[in-house]
C-alpha positions as CSV (number, residue, x, y, z in Angstrom):
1,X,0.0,0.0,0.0
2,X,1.5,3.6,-0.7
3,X,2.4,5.8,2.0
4,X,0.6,9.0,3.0
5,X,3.2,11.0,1.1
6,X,2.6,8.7,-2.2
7,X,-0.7,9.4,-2.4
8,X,-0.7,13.1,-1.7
9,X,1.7,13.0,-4.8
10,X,-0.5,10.8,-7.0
11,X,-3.5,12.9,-6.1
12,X,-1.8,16.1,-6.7
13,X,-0.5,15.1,-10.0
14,X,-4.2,14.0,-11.2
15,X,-6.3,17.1,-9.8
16,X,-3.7,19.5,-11.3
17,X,-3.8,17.7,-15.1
18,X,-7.4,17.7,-14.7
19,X,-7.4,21.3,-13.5
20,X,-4.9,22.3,-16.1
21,X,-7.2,20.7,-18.4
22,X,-10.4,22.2,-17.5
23,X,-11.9,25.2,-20.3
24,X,-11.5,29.0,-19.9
25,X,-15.1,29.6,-20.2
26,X,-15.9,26.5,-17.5
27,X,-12.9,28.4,-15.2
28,X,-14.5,31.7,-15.4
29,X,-17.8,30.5,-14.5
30,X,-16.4,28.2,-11.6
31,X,-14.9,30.9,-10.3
32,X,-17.9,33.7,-10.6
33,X,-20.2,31.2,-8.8
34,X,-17.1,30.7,-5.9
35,X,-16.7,34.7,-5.5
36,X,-20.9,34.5,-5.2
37,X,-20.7,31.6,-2.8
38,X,-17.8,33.6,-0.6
39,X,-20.3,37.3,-0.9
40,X,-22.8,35.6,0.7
41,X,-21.2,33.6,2.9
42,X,-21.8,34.4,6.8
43,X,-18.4,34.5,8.4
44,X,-17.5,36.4,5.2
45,X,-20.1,39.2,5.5
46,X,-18.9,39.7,9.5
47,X,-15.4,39.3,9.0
48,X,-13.7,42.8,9.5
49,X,-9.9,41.2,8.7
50,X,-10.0,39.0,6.0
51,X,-6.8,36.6,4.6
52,X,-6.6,35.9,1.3
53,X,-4.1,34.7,-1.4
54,X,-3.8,35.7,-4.8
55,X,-5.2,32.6,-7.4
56,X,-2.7,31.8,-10.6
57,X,-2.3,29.5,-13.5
58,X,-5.5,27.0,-12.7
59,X,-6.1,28.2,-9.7
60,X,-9.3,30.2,-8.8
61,X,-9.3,33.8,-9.7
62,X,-9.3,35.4,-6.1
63,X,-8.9,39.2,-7.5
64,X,-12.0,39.9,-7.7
65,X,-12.6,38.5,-4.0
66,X,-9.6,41.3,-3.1
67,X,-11.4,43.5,-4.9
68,X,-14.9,42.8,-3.1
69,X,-13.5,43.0,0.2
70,X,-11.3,46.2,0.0
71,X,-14.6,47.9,-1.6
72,X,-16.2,46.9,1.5
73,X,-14.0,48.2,3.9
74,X,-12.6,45.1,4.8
75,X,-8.7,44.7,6.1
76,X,-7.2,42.8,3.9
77,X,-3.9,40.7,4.4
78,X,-2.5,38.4,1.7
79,X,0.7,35.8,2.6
80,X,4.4,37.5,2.3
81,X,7.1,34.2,1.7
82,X,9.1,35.3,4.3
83,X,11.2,31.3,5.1
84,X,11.2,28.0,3.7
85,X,7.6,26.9,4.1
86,X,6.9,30.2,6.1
87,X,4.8,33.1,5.4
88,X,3.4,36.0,7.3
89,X,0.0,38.1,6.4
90,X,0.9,41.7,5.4
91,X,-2.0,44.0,5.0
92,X,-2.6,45.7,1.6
93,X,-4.2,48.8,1.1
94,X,-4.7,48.0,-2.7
95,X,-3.5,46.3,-5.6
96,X,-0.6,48.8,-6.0
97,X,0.8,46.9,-2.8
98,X,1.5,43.8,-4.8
99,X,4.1,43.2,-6.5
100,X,5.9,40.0,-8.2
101,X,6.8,37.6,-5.0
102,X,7.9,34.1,-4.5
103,X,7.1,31.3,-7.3
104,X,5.9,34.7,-9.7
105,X,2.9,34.9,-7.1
106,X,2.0,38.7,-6.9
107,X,2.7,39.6,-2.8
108,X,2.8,42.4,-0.4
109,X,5.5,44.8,-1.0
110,X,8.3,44.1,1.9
111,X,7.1,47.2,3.4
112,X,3.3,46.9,4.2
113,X,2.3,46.6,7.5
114,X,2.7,42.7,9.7
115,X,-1.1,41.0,10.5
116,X,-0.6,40.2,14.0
117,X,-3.1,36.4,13.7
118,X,-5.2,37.6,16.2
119,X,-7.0,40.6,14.1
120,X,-7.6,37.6,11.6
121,X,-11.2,36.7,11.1
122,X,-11.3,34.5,8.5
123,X,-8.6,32.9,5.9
124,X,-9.7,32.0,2.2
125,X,-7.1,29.9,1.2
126,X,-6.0,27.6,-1.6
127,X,-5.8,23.6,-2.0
128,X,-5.4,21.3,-4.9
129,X,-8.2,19.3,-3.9
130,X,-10.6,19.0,-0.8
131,X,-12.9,16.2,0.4
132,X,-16.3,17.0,2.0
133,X,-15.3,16.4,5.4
134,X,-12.7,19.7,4.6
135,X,-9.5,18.0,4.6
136,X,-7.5,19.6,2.2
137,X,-4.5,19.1,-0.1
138,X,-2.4,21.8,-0.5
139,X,0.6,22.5,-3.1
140,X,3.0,20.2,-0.9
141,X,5.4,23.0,0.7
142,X,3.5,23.1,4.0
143,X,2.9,26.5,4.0
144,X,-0.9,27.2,4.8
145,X,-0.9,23.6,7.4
146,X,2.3,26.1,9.5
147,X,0.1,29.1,9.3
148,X,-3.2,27.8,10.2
149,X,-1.1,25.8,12.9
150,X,-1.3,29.0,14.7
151,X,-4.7,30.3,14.0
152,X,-7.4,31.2,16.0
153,X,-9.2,32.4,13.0
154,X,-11.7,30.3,10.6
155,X,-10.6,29.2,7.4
156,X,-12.1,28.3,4.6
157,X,-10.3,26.3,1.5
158,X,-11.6,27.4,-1.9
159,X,-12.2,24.8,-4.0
160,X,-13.7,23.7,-7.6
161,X,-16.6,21.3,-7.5
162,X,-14.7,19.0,-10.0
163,X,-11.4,19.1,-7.4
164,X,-14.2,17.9,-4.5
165,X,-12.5,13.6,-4.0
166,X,-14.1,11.1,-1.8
167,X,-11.1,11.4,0.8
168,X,-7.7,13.6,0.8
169,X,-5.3,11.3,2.1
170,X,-3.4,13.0,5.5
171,X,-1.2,12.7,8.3
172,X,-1.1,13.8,11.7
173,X,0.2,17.6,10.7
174,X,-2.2,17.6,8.2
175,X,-5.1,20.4,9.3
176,X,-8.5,20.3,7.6
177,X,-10.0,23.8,7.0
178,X,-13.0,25.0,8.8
179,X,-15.4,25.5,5.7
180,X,-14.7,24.1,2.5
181,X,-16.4,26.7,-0.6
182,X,-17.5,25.3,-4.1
183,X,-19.2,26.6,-6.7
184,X,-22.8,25.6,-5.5
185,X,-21.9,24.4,-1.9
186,X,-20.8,24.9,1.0
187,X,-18.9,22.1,3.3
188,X,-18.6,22.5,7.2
189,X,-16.3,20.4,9.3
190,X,-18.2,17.8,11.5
């Protein structure tokens, strides 16, 4: 039988070909109906910091997310690569505070102000692939499982419908998310 690790890696290979794979016009509309699904969600609407990452390549388009909550008033605090493995929320002010950061993923400028974790309310973050019960596979660097180690903020993992698997295989660092947000659902963890 394959270890944990194996079957991250098998997983992650076949959600990204399939995500790769997956039409413009299909992406655009997945990710409309997620940015919907996020507006109306509850700990969205009362959240006054919000974390957020910047979506590329395959990944769902979270601009106009950072566009929804700056327009409402909202702090808002994307990852700065700051380590191996470690990042740190910086808040922006705008989209002028980004500039080209760590694996070409736009960032915080090195000189925007730290996100102590405590203002955070809730973190929208990224995953390759999620399961219902809001386990999530990330990109494999470890990142968001050091960060939310930390947290005493909800998170919720944004995640196309057709990236949704019966079970995300994990181990005992592994750290589901708190909500897990589709296109036309939205999972809680039990």
């Amino acid at each position: 039988m394959a270890s944990v690790k194996e079957q991250k890696a098998e997983l992650r290979k076949a959600t990204r070909k399939k995500l790769r794979a997956y039409p413009a016009e299909e992406r655009a509309a997945s990710d409309k109906a997620i940015l919907a699904q996020v507006a109306s969600f509850s700990e969205y609407e009362k959240a006054h910091t919000v974390f957020l990452y910047v979506g590329i390549d395959w990944e769902i388009d979270t601009m106009p997310i950072i566009k929804d909550a700056l327009a409402k008033g909202k702090r808002v605090s994307l990852p700065l690569i700051t380590g191996d493995g470690i990042m740190e929320g910086r808040y922006i002010e705008s989209l002028e505070d980004l500039v080209p950061g760590a694996f070409d993923i736009p960032e915080p400028r090195a000189d925007t102000a730290f996100t102590p974790m405590e203002e955070i309310d809730l973190a929208l973050i990224p995953c390759v692939a999620c399961d219902r019960s809001c386990m999530r596979l990330g990109q494999g660097g470890g990142f968001y499982d050091r960060f939310m180690s930390q947290r005493s903020f909800k998170t919720a993992a944004l995640c196309r419908g057709i990236a949704i698997v019966d079970k995300v295989p994990s181990a005992g660092f592994d750290l589901p998310a708190d909500y897990v947000i589709t296109e036309d659902c939205i999972y809680e963890k039990k």
